[in-house]
C-alpha positions in Angstrom: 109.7 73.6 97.2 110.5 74.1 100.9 109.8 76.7 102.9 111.6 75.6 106.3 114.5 72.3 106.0 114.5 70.3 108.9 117.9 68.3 109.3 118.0 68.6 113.0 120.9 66.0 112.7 124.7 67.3 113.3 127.3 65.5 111.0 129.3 63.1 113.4 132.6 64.6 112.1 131.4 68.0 114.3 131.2 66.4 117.9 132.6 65.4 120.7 131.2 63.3 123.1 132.0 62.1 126.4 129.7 60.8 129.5 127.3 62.9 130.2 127.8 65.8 127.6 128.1 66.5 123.9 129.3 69.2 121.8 128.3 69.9 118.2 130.7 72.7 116.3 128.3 73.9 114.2 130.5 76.7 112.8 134.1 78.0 114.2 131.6 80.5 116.0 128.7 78.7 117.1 128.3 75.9 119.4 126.1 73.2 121.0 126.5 72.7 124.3 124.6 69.7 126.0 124.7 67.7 129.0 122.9 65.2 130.6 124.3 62.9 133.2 122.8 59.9 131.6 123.7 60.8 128.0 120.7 61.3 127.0 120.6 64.1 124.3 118.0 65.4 121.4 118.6 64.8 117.6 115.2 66.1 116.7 114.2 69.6 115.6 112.9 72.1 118.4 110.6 74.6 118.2 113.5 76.7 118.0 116.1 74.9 116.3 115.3 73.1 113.0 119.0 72.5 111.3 122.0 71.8 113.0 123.6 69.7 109.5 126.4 72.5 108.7 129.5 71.8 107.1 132.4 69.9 108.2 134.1 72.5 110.9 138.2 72.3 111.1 139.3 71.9 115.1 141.8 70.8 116.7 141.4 68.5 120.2 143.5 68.0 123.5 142.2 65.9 126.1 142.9 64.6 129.6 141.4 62.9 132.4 140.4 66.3 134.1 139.7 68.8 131.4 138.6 68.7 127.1 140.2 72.1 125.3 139.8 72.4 121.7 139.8 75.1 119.6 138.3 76.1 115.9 139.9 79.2 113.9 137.7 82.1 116.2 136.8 79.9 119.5 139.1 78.1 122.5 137.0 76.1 124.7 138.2 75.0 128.0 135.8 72.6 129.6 135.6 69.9 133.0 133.3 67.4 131.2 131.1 67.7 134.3 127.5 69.6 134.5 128.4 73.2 133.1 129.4 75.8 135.8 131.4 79.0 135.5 134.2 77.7 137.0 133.9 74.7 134.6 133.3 76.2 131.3 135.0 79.1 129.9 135.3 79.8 126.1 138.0 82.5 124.7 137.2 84.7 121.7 140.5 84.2 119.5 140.1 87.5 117.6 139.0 89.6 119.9 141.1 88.4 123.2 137.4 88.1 125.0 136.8 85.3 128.0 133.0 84.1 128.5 132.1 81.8 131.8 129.5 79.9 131.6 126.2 82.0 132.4 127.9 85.1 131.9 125.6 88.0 129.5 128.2 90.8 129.0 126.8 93.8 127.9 124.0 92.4 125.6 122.2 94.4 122.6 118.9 92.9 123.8 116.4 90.6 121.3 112.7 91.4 121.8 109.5 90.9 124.1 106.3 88.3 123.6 104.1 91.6 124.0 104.0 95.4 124.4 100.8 94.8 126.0 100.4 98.2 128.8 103.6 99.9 127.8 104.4 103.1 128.3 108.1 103.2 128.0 109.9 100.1 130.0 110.4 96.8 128.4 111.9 94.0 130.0 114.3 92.6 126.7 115.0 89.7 126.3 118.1 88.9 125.0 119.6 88.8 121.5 122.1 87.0 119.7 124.9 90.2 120.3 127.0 91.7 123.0 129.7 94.7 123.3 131.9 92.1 124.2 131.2 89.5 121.4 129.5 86.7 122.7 125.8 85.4 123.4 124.1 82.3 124.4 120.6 80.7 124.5 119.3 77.7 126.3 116.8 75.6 124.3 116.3 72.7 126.7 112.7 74.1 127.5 111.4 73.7 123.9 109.3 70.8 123.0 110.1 68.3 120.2 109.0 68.4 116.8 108.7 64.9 115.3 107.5 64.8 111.7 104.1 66.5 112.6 104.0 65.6 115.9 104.7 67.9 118.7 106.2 66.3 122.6 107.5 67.2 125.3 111.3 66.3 125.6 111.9 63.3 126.4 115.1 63.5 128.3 115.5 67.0 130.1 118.9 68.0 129.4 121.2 71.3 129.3 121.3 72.4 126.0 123.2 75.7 125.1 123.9 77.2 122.1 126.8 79.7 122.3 127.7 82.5 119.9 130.5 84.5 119.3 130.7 85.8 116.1 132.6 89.5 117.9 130.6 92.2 115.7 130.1 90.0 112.7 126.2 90.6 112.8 125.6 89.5 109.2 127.5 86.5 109.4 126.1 85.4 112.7 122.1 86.1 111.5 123.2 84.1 108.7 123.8 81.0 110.7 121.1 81.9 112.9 118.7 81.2 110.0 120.3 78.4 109.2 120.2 77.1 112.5 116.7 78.3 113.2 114.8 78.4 109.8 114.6 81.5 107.0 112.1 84.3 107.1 109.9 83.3 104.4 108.9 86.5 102.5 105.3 87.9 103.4 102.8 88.6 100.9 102.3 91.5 98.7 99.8 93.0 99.4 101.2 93.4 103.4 103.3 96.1 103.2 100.5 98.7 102.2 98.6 100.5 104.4 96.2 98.3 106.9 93.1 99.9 108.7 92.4 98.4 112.1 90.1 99.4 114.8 88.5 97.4 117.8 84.8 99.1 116.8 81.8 97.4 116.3 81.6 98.3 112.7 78.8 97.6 110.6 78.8 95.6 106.6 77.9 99.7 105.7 79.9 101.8 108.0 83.0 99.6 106.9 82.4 99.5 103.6 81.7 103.9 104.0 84.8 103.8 105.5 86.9 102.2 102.7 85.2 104.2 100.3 85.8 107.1 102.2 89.8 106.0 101.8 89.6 105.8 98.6 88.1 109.6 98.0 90.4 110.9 100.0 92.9 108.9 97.8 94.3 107.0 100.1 95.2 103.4 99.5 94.4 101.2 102.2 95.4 97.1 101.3 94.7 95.1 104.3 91.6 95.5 105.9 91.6 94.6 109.7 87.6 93.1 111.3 88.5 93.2 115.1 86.7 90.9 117.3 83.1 92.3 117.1 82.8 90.4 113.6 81.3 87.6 115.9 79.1 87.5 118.2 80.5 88.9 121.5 77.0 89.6 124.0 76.2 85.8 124.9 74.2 83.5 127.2 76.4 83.9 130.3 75.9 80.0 130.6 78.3 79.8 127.8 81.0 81.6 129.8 82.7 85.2 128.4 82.3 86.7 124.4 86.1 86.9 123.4 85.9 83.7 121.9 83.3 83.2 118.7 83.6 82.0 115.4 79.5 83.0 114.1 79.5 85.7 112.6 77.3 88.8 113.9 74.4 89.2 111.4 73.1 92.2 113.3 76.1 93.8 111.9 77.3 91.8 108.9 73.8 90.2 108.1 75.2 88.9 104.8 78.7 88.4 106.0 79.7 86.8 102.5 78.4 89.9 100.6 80.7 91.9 102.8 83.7 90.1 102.0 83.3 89.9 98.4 82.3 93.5 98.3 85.9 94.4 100.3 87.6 92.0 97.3 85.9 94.6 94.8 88.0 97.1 96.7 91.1 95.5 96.6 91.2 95.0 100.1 92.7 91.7 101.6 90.7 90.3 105.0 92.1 89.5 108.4 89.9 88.3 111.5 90.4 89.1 115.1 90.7 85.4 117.2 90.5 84.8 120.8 90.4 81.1 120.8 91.5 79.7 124.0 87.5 79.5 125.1 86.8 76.3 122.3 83.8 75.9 120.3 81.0 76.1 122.2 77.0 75.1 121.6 76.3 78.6 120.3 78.4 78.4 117.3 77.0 77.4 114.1 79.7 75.1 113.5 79.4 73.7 116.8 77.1 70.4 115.5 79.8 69.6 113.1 83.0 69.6 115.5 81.1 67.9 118.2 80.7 65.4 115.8 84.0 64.9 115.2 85.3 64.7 118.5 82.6 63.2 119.8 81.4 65.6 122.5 77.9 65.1 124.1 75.7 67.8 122.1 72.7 67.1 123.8 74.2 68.7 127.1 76.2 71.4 125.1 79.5 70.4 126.0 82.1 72.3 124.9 85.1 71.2 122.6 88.1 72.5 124.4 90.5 74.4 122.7 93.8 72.1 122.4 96.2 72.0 119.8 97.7 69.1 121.1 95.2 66.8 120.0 95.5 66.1 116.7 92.1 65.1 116.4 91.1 68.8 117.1 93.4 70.3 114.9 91.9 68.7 112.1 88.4 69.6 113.0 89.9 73.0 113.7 91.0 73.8 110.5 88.7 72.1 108.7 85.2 72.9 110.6 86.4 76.5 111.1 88.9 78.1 109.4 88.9 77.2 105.9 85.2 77.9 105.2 85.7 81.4 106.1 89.8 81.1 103.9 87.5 80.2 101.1 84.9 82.8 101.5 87.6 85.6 101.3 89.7 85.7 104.5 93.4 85.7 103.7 94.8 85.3 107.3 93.8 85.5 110.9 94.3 87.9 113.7 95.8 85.2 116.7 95.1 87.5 119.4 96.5 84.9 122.3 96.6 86.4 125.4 95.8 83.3 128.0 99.0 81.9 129.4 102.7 79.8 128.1 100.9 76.5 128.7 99.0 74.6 126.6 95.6 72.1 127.6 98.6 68.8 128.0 102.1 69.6 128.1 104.2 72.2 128.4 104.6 73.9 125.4 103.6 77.1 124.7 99.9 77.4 122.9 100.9 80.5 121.7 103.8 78.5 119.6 101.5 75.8 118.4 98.9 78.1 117.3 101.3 80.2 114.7 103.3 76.8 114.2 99.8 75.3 113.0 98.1 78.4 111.3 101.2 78.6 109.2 101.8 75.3 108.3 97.9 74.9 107.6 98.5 77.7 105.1 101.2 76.4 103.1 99.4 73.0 103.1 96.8 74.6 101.1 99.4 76.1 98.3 98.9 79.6 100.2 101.9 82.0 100.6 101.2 81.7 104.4 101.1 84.8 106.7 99.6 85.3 110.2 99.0 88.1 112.5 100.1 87.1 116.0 102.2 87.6 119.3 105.8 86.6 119.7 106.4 83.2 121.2 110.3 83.0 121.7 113.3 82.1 119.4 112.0 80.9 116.1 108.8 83.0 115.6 110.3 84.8 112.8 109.4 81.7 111.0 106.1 83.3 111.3 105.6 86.1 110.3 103.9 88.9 111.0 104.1 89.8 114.9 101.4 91.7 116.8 103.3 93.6 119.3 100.4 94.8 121.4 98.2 97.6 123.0 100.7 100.0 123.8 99.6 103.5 125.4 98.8 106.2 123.3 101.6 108.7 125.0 105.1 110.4 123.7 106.7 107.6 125.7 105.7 104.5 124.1 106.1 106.0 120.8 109.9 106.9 121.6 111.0 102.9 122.1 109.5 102.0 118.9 112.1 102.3 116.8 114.7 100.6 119.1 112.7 98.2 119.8 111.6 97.2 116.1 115.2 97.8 114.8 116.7 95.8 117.9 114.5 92.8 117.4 116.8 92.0 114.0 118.6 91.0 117.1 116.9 87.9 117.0 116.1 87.8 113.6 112.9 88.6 114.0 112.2 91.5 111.1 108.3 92.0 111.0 107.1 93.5 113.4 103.9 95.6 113.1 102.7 98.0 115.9 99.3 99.8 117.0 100.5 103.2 114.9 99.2 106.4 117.1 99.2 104.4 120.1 96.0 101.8 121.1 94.6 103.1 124.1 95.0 105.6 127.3 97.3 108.6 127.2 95.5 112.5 125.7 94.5 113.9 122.5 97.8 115.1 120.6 97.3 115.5 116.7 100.8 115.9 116.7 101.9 112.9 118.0 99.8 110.9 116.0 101.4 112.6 112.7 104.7 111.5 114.4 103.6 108.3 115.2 102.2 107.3 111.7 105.5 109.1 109.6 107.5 106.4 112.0 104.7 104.0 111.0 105.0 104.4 107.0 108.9 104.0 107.9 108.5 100.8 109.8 108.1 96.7 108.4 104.2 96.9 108.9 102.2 100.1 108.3 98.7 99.1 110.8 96.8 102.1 112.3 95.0 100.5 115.1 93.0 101.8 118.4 90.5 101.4 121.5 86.7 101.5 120.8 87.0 105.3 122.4 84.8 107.1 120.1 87.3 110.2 120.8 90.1 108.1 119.3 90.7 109.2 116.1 93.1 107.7 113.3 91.5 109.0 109.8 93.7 111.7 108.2 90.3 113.5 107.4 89.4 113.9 111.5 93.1 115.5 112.1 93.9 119.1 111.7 95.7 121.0 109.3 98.5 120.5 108.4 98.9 117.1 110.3 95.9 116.1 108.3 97.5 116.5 104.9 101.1 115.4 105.8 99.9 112.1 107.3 97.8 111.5 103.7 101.1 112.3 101.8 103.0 109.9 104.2 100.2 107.4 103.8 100.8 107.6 100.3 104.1 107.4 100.3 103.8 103.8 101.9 102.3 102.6 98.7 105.0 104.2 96.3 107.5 102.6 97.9 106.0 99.2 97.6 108.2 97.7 94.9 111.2 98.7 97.1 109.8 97.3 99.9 108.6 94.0 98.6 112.4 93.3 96.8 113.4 94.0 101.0 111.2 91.6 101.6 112.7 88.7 99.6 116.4 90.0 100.4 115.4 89.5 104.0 114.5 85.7 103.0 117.4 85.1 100.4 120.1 87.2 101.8 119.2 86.8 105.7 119.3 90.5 105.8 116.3 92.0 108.0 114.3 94.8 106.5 115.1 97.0 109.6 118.1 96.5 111.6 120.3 98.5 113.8 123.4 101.4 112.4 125.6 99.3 114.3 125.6 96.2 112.6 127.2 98.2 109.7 129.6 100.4 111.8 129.9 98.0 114.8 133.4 99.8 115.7 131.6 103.4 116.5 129.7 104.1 119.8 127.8 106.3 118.0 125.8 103.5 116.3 124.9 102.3 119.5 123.8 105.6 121.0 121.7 106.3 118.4 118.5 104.7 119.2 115.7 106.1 116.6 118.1 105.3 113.9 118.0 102.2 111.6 118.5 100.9 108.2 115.0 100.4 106.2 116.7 98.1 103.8 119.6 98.7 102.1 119.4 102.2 100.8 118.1 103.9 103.6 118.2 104.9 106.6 115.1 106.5 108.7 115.6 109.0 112.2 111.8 109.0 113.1 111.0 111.7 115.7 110.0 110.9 118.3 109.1 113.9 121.0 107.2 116.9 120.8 108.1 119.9 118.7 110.0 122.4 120.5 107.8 126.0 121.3 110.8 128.2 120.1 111.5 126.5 116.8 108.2 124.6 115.7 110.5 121.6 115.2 111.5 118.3 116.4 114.7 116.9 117.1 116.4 113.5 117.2 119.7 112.2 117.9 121.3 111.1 114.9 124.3 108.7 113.9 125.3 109.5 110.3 127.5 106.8 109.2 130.9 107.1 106.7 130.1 108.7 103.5 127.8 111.1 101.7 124.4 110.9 102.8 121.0 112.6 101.1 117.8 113.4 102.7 114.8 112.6 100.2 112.5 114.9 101.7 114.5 118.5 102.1 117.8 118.1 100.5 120.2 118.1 103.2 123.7 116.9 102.5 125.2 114.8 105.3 128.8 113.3 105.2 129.4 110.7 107.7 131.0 109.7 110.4 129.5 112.2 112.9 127.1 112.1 115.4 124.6 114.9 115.4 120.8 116.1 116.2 118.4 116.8 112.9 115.5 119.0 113.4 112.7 118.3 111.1 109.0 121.1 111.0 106.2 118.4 111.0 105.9 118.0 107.6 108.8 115.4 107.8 111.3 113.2 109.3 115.1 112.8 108.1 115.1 109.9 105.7 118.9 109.5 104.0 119.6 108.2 100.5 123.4 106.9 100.6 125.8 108.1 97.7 125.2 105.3 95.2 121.7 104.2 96.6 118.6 103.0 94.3 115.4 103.4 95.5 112.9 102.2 93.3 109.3 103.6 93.5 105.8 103.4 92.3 105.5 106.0 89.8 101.9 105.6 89.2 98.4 106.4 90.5 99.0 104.3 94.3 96.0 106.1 95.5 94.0 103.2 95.2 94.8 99.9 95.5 93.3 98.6 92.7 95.3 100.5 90.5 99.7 100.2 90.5 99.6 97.2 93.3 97.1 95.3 93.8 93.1 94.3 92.6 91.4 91.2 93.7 88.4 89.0 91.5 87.3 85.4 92.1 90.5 84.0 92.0 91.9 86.1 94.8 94.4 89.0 95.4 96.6 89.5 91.8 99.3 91.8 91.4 99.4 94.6 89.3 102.8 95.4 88.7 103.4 99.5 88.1 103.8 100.4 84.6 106.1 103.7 85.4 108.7 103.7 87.8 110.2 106.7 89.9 113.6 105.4 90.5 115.6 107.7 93.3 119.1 107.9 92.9 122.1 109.3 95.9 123.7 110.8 93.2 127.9 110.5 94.7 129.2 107.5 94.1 128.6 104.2 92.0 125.6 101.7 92.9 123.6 98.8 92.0 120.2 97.6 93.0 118.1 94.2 91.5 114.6 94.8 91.3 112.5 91.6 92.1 109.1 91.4 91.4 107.1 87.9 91.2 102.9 87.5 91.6 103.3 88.6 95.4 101.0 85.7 96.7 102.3 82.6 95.2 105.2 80.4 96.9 107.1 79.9 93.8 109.7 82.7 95.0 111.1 79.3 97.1 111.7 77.8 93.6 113.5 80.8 92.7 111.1 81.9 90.7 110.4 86.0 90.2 111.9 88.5 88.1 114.7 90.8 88.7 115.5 94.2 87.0 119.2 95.9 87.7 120.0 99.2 88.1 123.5 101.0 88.0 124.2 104.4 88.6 128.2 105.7 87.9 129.0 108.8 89.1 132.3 110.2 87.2 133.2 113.7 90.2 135.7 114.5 87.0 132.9 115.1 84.3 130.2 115.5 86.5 128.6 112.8 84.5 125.7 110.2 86.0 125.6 107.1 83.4 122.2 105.6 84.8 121.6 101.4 83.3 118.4 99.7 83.3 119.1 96.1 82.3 116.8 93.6 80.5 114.2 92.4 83.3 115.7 88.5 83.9 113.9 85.5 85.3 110.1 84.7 84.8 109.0 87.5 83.7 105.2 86.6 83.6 103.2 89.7 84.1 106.1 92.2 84.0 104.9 95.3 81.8 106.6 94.9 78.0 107.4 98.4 78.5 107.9 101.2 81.1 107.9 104.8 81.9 110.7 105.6 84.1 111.8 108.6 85.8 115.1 109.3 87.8 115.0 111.3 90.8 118.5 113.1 91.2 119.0 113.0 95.2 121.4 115.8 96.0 122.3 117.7 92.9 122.3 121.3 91.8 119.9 122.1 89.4 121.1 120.2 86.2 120.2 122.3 82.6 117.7 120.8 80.8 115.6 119.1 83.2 113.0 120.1 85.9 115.0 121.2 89.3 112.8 121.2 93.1 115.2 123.7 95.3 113.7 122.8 98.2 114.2 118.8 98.1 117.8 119.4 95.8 116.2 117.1 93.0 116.8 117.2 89.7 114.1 114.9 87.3 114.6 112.9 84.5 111.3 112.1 83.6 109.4 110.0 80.6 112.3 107.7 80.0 110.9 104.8 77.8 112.2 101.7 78.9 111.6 98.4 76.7 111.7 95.4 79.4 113.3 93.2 76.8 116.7 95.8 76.1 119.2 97.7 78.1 118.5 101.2 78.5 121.4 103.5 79.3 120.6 107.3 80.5 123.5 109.7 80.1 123.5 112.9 82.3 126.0 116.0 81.9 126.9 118.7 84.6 125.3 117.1 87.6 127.2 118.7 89.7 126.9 117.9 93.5 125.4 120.1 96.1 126.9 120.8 99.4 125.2 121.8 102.9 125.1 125.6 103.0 121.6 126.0 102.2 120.5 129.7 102.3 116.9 129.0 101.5 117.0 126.2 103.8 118.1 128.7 106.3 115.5 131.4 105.2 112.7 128.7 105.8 114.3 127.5 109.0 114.1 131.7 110.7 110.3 132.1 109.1 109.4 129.4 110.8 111.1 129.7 114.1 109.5 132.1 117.3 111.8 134.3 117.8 112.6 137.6 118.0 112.1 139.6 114.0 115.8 141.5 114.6 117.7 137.8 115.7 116.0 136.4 112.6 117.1 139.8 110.4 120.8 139.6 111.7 121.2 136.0 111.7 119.8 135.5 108.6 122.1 138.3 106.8 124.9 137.2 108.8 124.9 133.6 108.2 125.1 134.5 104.3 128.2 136.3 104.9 130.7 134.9 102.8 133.7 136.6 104.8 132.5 134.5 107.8 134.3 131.3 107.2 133.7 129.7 110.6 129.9 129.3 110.6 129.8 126.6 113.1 132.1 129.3 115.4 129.7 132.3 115.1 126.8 130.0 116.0 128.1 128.4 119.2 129.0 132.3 120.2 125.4 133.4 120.2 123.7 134.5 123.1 120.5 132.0 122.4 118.7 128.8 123.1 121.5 125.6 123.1 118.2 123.9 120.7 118.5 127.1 118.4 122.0 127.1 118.0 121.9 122.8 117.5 119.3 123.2 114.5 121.1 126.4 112.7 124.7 124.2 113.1 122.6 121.2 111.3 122.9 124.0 108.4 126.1 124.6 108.3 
């Protein structure tokens, strides 16, 4: 069982060498470029770079005095064997007739940023592994060493380059990326629920109220987030500032142990807020014990400083500090880093070596390991999940969310998880929080998180109608859609496909993916457009630019019939953002009670967090074409998924146009099946139908339902469905719905309403553009049409 292989070592049969430089041909699209005058040059893992033993790699070589040229299948390399410069390194792109000189960035699709720390709409990317033109490049000659356990500084300083160009072969280059760089391990379970977070000084009963409060309004909350006022914060000024602490506050949790277990009762799994960059210090009740260990003068309180370079203090670290607390019911830690790149000796980056260490400690210890931290560079997908920072709470910051969550796939780095409604700043807007938290249930991590402002509100109960019932649907929701979600989360560790991930990297040939920056796959049978600005006056809707890609697309929430490739606005009232089902796509759901989390996902006891798989499914179908989907469900905590252990249960829908017949198959559940259900309930969700005889029909979605279909684990169960016939876009009561709600003039609403129904008036589209209204009126009715 492995979670990350480290064979840092290229196969000999992949380089050439000369004085001073070295290049490995990792793939006949990746390189490694390194020089050093002295020929001095790193075989050990990186912080970024953990496996450079790929297979043999078919080249060809010409040589001279002056110049080294070689080529692979997709690469020509024309190279002075001197220190690289653009005159003196150039590399062609075969397939795509592109140059790159040394240094050069083309137009690059960006990675991501360490923090969103004070944003309100600029980031400074860094960049990805992509361009327009092809190519990318990174240096690693900054990162430290990684020998066995230790971590150095290099040794021998040298150029080291890796160069990709893989032209718009995204899948194929992320593959090698986590190859090169490690896999995502999949995250736990019980993650990709709903997590409550708020930097208040809560109290063992006002937290506890809280969660119960959640769980009358029925609605499941999984993670439970203790900012930093869990410890003791208001201290001697002697000691030096209150961020760091690791005693807990008994003025607040006087029974901090009680607490815990009584948030297990709920279901809940724990994460603590750390600062640690202050040490222990001689107020901390395990401050006796480190100072022991590292033999610091106690009778003078002298602090133990915070470095993770000695190995002495890691162990005390761990031992002394965290793992008391991981035993009394904390399942990971809050690294809330936010004091520099350099660490106490060295150069590396503490940041690196905290999640590097916390991880690794975790998976030590038999834990399936997840932390809660900042971004530290190439490689920190390794450790997942990322804290992307205290963002303002404006219109602006929400807007770069989604490109800059789907972007950082870029990078391969797929888990982000953002302050939902914004963390601090900015004015009250009910609306914008709704927004915010649909883009929230639609994005890797679902964490609602916020300033101590006792104005700043987050509870669905303490927002207005109707943004108050929409966000505790959408809250809901999050949990349904867990068993989709969680077999996302091992495809993005077995497959290398990130959960959320740019249109382009499936229709890299049209602008249109590109220009469409609120748009993104959520795995692989959706795609989200979350809106992003305020709803316009005149129509009481929003809008967002929206890249439809080839083929027939559903939305799950209103009905509406899409066939790609066209680039178009969608206008959504606030009860909803467009959310597309392709033809052929499976979306399997919690069909259960998910208001609570102790019942359909998770429950916790003495022995931890244990999952409770659903016993009734809602599966939704694109009805349109033929598709498969594979189930995988496993204990959600464990690490035997690296062992290949889990469950899997496949899905085929066939669509015959001809018939208008749907032949739905549910296979016998493969693999260790442990606490699978022996049987299910299951009920298919017809995503873009007409209303099928027989079976109960919702207009207003376009759904038909096949519901209380028995389903015996252990046999194939095959669902045969006559006259589905498929619904197009002319949707009159979609249209009647649209003008009632819209604030405009009663006669413009009469005529267009009775003349949009006009059969006789074949060019819709025509008559629209010819009205004398609003440009945004005329956009949304076309959407219709």
């Amino acid at each position: 069982m492995q979670t990350f292989r480290f064979d840092p070592v290229c196969p000999q049969e992949n380089i050439i060498q000369g004085a001073g430089y070295r290049i490995s041909i990792l793939t006949d699209s990746l390189l490694r470029l390194e020089y050093e005058k002295d020929g001095h040059f790193t075989d050990n893992a990186t912080q970024t770079v953990l496996n450079r033993n790929f297979p043999r790699v078919d080249f060809s070589v010409i040589r001279d005095d002056e110049v080294l040229e070689f080529s692979t299948k997709r690469l020509k390399v024309t190279y002075d064997k001197k220190e690289f410069t653009p005159r003196g390194l150039t590399i062609e792109l075969l397939e795509e007739n592109v140059k790159w000189t040394f240094g050069e960035n083309g137009w690059n699709l960006f990675g991501t940023v360490r923090t969103l720390d004070e944003t309100d709409g600029i980031v400074l990317y860094g960049k990805g592994l992509f361009s327009r033109q092809g190519y990318s490049w990174f240096a690693d000659g900054d990162s430290c060493e990684l020998v066995g356990e230790e971590i150095i500084d290099r040794r021998h300083p040298e150029e080291d380059i890796y160069f990709w160009g893989y032209g718009k072969d995204f899948y194929r280059a992320l593959g090698d990326f986590y190859h090169l760089c490690g896999k995502t391990p999949m995250i736990p379970r019980y993650a990709l629920g709903n997590w409550w977070s708020k930097y208040e000084k809560y109290t063992e009963e006002s937290y506890l109220a809280l969660m119960d409060r959640f769980r009358q309004e029925q609605i499941p909350v999984s993670v439970a987030v203790i900012d930093m006022d869990w410890h003791l914060t208001e201290i001697d000024e002697k000691y030096g500032s209150g961020w760091t602490g690791y005693t807990w506050n008994k003025d607040y949790f006087p029974d901090y142990r009680r607490f815990l277990a009584e948030l297990k009762k709920r279901g809940k799994a724990v994460t603590l807020n750390l600062h640690p960059a202050d040490g222990i210090r001689a107020f901390e009740e395990c401050y006796e014990r480190v100072a022991s260990r590292m033999g610091v003068d106690t009778e003078n309180e002298e602090p133990v400083s915070f470095d993770l370079m000695d190995p002495k203090f890691v162990d005390a670290y761990f031992e002394e500090v965290m793992h008391p607390y991981e035993d009394e019911g904390v399942d990971f830690w809050w690294i809330d880093w936010q004091q520099g790149t350099k660490a106490k000796q060295g150069s590396v980056d503490p940041l690196w070596i905290l999640n590097h260490y916390h991880y690794l400690d975790q998976l030590r210890r038999g834990k399936r390991a997840m932390i809660f931290s900042r971004y530290a560079g190439l490689g920190s997908h390794r450790y997942p999940v990322g804290f992307s920072g205290d963002t303002y709470a404006t219109w602006t910051s929400l807007s770069i969310q989604p490109f800059f969550t789907a972007t950082s796939s870029n990078v391969g780095y797929g888990w982000w998880s953002h302050d939902i409604g914004g963390h601090m700043h900015g004015e009250e807007d009910t609306e914008r929080t709704c927004r915010w938290i649909q883009y929230g249930v639609f994005s890797p991590i679902m964490r609602l998180h916020s300033s101590c402002n006792p104005f700043f509100f987050k509870e669905p109960w303490n927002q207005p109608e109707p943004m108050r019932s929409v966000i505790g649907d959408f809250m809901r929701l999050r949990h349904a859609m867990i068993p989709y979600l969680y077999t996302e989360n091992y495809k993005a560790w077995s497959k290398d496909i990130p959960i959320i991930r740019p249109l382009y990297y499936d229709s890299p040939d049209s602008n249109g993916a590109y220009e469409a920056r609120n748009g993104y796959y959520f795995g692989s049978e959706l795609i989200a457009f979350p809106i992003t600005e305020k709803n316009s006056d005149e129509l009481q809707m929003g809008r967002v630019h929206a890249f439809i890609p080839e083929g027939r697309w559903i939305d799950i929430f209103n009905g509406n019939v899409y066939e790609g490739e066209k680039i178009m606005n969608l206008y959504r009232s606030i009860e909803s953002i467009p959310v597309l089902i392709k033809a052929g796509g499976i979306v399997p759901m919690d069909g259960g009670d998910v208001t609570d989390t102790g019942s359909g996902d998770v429950s916790t006891g003495a022995a931890g967090i244990i999952t409770i798989h659903p016993s009734e499914l809602n599966i939704f179908l694109g009805v349109g074409a033929d598709g498969e989907y594979e189930l995988f469900e496993d204990d959600g905590i464990s690490n035997a998924y690296l062992d290949n252990s889990g469950s899997f249960t496949k899905i085929t829908q066939k669509y015959d146009a001809g018939e208008k017949r749907l032949t739905v198959e549910i296979l016998p559940v493969t693999g260790d099946i442990m606490d699978i259900p022996e049987s299910r309930s299951i009920n298919l969700v017809l995503c873009g139908v007409e209303a099928v005889k027989g079976y109960s029909y919702d207009a207003e979605k376009r759904q038909a339902c096949v519901l209380g279909i028995n389903y015996d684990t252990a046999k194939k169960t095959t669902v045969v469905i006559d006259d589905v016939e498929l619904c197009g876009m002319k949707r009159y009561d979609e249209l009647y719905r649209f003008l009632k709600r819209c604030e405009i003039s009663y006669d413009l609403k009469e005529r267009l309403y009775r003349t949009l129904q006009d059969e006789n008036i074949t060019d819709k589209i025509g008559y629209i553009r010819s009205l004398d209204v609003s440009e945004s009126l005329k956009d949304a009715l076309s959407e219709l049409f």
